[in-house]
N, CA, C and O of each residue as an XYZ file, in Angstrom:
144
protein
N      52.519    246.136     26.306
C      53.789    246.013     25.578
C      54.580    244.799     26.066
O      55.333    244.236     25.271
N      54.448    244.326     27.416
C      55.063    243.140     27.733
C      54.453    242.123     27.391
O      54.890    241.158     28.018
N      53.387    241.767     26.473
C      52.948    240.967     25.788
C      53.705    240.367     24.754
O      54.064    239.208     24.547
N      53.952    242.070     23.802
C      54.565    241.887     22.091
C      56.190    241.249     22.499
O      56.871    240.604     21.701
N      56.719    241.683     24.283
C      58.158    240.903     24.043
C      57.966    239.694     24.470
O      58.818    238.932     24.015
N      57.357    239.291     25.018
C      57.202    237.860     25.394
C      56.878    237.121     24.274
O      57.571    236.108     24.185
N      55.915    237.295     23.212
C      56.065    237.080     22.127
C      57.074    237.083     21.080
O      57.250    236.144     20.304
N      57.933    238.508     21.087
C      58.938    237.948     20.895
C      60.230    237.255     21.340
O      61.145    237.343     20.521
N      60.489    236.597     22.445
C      61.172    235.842     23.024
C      60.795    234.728     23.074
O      61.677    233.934     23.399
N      59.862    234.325     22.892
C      59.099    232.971     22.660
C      59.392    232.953     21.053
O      60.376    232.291     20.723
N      58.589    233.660     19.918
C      58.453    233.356     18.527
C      59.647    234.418     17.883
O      59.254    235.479     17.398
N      60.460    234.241     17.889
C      61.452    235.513     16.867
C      61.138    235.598     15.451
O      61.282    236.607     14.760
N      60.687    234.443     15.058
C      60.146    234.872     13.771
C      59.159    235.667     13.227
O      59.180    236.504     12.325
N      57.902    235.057     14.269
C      56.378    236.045     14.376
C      56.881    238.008     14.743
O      56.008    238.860     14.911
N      58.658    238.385     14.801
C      58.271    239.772     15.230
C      57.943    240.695     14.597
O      57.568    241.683     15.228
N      57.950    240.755     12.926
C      57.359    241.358     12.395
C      55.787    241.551     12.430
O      55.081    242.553     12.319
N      55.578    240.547     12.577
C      54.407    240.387     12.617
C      53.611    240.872     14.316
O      52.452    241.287     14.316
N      54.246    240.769     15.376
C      53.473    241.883     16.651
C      54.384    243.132     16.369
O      54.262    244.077     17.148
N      55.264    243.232     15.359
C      55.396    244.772     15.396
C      55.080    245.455     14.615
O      55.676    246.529     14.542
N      54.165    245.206     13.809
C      52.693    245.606     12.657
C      51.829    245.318     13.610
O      50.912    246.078     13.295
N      51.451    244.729     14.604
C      50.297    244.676     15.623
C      50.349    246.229     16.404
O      49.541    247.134     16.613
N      51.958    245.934     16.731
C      52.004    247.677     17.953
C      52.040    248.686     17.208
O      51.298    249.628     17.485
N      52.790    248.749     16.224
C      52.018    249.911     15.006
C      50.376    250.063     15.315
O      50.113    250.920     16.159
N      49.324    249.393     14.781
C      48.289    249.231     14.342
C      47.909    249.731     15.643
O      47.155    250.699     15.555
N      48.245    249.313     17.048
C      47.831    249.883     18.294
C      47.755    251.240     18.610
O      46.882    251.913     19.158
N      49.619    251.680     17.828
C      49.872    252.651     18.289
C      48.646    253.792     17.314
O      48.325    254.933     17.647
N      48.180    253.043     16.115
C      47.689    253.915     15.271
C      45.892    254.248     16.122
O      45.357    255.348     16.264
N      45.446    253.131     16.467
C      44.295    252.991     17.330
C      43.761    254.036     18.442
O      42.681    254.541     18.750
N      45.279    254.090     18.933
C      45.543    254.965     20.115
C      45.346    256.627     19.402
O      44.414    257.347     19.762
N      46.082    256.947     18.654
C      46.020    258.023     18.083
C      44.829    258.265     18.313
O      44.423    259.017     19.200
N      43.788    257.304     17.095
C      42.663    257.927     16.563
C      41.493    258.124     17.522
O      40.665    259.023     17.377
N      41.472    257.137     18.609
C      41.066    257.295     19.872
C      41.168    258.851     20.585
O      40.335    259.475     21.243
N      42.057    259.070     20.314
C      42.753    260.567     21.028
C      42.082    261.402     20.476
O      41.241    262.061     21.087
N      42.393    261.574     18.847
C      41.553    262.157     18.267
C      40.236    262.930     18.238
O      39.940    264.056     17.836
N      39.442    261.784     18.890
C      38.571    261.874     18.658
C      37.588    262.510     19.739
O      38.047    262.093     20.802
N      36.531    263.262     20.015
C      36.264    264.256     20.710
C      35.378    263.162     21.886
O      34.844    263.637     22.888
């Protein structure tokens, strides 16, 4: 996660865009869990 802010403190524009990344992570993570 200290990636997506450094990213955004560097790019403010790109933050939509790593925060559809940490979504997509967070969704990853789920399905990971999920899974047996």
């Amino acid at each position: 996660m200290q990636v997506l802010s450094l990213q955004n403190s560097k790019l403010p524009i790109s933050f939509p865009c790593s925060y559809f990344l940490f979504i997509f992570i967070r969704f990853l993570d789920n399905q990971a869990a999920n899974c047996p």
